[in-house]
N, C-alpha and C positions, 0 to 999 in steps of 0.2 A: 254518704260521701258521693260527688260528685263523678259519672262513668266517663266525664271529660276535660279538656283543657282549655286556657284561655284561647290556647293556638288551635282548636277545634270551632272554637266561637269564630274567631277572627275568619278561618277558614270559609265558614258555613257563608258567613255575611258579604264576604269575597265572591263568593259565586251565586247568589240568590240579590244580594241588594239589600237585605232585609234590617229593621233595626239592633240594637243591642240585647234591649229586652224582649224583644219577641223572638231572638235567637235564642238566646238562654233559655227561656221556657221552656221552649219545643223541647231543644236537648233532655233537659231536666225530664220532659214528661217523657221523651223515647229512650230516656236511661242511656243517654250518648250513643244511640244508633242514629250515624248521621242518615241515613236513607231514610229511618220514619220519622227525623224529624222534620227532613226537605215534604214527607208528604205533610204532613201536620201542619206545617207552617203553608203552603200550598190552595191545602182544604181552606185553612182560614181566612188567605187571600178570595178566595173562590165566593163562599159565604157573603165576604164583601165588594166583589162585585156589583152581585145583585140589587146590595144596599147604595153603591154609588152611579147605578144605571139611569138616575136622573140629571145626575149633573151637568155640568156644560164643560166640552172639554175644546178650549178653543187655544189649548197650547200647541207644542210640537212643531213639528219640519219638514224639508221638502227634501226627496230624496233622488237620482235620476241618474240614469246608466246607458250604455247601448249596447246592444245586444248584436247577437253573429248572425242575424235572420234579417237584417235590411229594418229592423225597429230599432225604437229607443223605449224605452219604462220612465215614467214620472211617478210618485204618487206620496200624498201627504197623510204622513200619522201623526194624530194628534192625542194629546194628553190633559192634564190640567194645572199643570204648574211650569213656571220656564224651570225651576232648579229641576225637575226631573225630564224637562226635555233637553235640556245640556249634558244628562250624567253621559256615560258611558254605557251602561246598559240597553237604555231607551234606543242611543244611538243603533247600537249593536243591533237590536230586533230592528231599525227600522231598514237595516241595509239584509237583515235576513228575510225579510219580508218581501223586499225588493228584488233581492236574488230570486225567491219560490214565484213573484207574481210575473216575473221576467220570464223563468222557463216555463209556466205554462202560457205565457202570450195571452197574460189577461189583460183586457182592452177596459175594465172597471172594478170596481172596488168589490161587488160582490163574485165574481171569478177569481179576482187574486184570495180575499177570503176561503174559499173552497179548493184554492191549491193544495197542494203537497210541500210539507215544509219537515225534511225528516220523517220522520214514523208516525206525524200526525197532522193537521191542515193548519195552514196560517190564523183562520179564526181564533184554533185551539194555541194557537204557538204565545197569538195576542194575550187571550185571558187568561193564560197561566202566567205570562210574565207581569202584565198588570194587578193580578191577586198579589205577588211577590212584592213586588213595589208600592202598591196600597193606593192607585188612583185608577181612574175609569181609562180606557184608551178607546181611540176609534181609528180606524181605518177610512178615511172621508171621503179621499178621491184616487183614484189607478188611472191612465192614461197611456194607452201606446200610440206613439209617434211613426210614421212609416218616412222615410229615405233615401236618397241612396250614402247620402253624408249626414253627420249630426253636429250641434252643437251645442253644451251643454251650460246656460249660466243658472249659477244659483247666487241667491243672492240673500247678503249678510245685511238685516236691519238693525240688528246692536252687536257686534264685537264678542260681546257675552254669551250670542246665542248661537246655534249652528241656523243652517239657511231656511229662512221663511219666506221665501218667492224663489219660484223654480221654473224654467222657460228651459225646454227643450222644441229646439230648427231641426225639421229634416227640410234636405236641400237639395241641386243638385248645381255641381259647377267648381270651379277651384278656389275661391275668393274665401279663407276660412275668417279675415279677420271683419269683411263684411258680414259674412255670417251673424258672425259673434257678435258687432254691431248691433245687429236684426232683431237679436234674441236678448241684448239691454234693452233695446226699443219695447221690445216686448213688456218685461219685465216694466217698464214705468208706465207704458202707454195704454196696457188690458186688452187688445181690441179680441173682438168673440170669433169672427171669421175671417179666411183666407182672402176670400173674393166675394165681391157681393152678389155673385151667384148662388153662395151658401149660407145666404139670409132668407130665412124661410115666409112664403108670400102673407103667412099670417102675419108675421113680426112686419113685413114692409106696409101691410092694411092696415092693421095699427097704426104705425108712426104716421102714414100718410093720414088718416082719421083726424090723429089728432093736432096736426099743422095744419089741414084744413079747417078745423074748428076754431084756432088760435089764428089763422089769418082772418078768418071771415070776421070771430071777433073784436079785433084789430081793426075795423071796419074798409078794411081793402076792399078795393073796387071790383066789382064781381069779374071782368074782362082778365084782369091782372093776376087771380086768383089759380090758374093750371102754371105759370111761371113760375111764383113766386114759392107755390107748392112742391113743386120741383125743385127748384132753388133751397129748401129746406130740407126736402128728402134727401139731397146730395148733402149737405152739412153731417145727416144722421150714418150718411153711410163712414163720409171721411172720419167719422169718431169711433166706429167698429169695427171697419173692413182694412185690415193690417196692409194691404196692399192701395188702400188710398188714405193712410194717414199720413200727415206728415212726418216726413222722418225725422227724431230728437236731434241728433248731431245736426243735422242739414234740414231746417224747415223751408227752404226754399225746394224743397223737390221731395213724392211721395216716396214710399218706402218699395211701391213698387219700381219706380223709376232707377229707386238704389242699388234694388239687386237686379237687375237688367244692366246696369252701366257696369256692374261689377262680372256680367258675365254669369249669375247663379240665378236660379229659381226654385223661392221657397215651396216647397208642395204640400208641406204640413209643420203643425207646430203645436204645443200646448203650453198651457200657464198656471202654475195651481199660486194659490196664498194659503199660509196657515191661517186658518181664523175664520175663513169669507164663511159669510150665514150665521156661522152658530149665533145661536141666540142666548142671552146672557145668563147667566148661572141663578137660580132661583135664590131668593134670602130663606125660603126656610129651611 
């Protein structure tokens, strides 16, 4: 006869995630000792792991806070399914995650890993909750934002999901609904840097490379050619450099222009996507 109840089951499945019959077993094999069967069912997560370390995990959300030290925390945990990046659990680690990579002021994804999360590290916090749950998880991206103000949008691509694009402003100045403005702009528009002074001179030798190759092919007139190269360089900047894009609300005028007339200046910012990179899940 069984050492436990159905309200033992319900319980065990309540705090771990796990399914029906993987709950029962465990029980059954630890003769209703819910502690060995939380390890049991654990270890067996754990085992699979290993086996799902190939997969592609290009689900999950974007999560973002500020903090009492003049930062803000961004960072994207990703999974492999939308139903387990919607539950409740998934959620749960991923704002406990974000708590541990926040206090120790991890600036990337492998420091927030080797935080302190309770009595054991974030890494360790991930694959034990992913063995539980039964899919791969990663950790993608961590980002601290510096400020003296923040602004936080995330944002909702299906209703169904929690937020897969996440733009955290730090700023300085009073204008909070420009801000927030700033940080939709963000959020639709990508751009990589602040100012195009931190467009690093390989990336500008590149673009410049390859507009000169594209104009001379073009058969432009050799005289016309430092112009119209320039006139192209500036195109590549307005599509990166957040502070000479157009701004979405108002394309008559850059975004730098926006927050200057509004009084603020952005000094930092980030932008994660669930998804960006991975590569597609293999068919075998």
């Amino acid at each position: 006869m069984a050492n436990f109840t159905i309200a033992d089951v319900k319980a065990l499945r309540e705090q771990l995630g796990t399914g029906m019959t993987d709950t029962k077993k465990a029980l059954d094999e630890a003769d209703g000792d819910m502690d060995k069967a939380i390890e049991l069912l654990r270890l067996k997560g754990a085992k699979g792991n290993a086996k799902r370390a190939d997969r592609s995990a290009a689900e999950g959300l974007v999560v973002a806070k500020v903090n009492d030290n003049g930062t803000a925390t961004i960072l994207e945990l990703n999974c492999e399914t939308d139903f387990v990046a919607k539950g409740d659990k998934f959620i749960a680690l991923a704002n406990e995650v974000l708590d541990a990579a926040a206090a120790a002021g991890a600036s990337n994804a492998q420091e927030a890993l080797a935080a302190a999360a309770g009595d054991k590290t974030v890494a360790e916090l991930i694959s034990e909750t992913a063995a539980v749950l039964g899919e791969k998880f990663e950790l993608r991206n961590v980002r601290e934002v510096k400020g003296e103000k923040f602004d936080i949008y995330l944002h909702l691509t299906s209703k169904d999901l929690p937020p897969q694009v996440g733009v955290v402003v730090g700023y300085e100045g009073d204008d909070e609904d420009t801000a927030h403005g700033i940080a939709q702009h963000i959020a639709f528009a990508n751009p990589s840097v602040l100012d195009r002074e931190d467009v690093s001179e390989e990336d500008i030798a590149r673009e410049r490379k390859v507009v000169e190759d594209l104009t001379r092919a073009e058969g432009k007139p050799e005289a016309a050619l430092p112009k119209i190269v320039e006139g192209r360089l500036g195109a590549y900047f307005k599509q990166i450099v957040l502070n000479e894009q157009e701004y979405a609300r108002d394309p008559k005028h850059n975004v730098g222009e926006i927050a200057k007339n509004a009084g603020i200046k952005v000094v930092d910012f980030a932008r994660l996507k669930v998804g960006v990179g991975v590569e597609a899940a293999s068919d075998e």
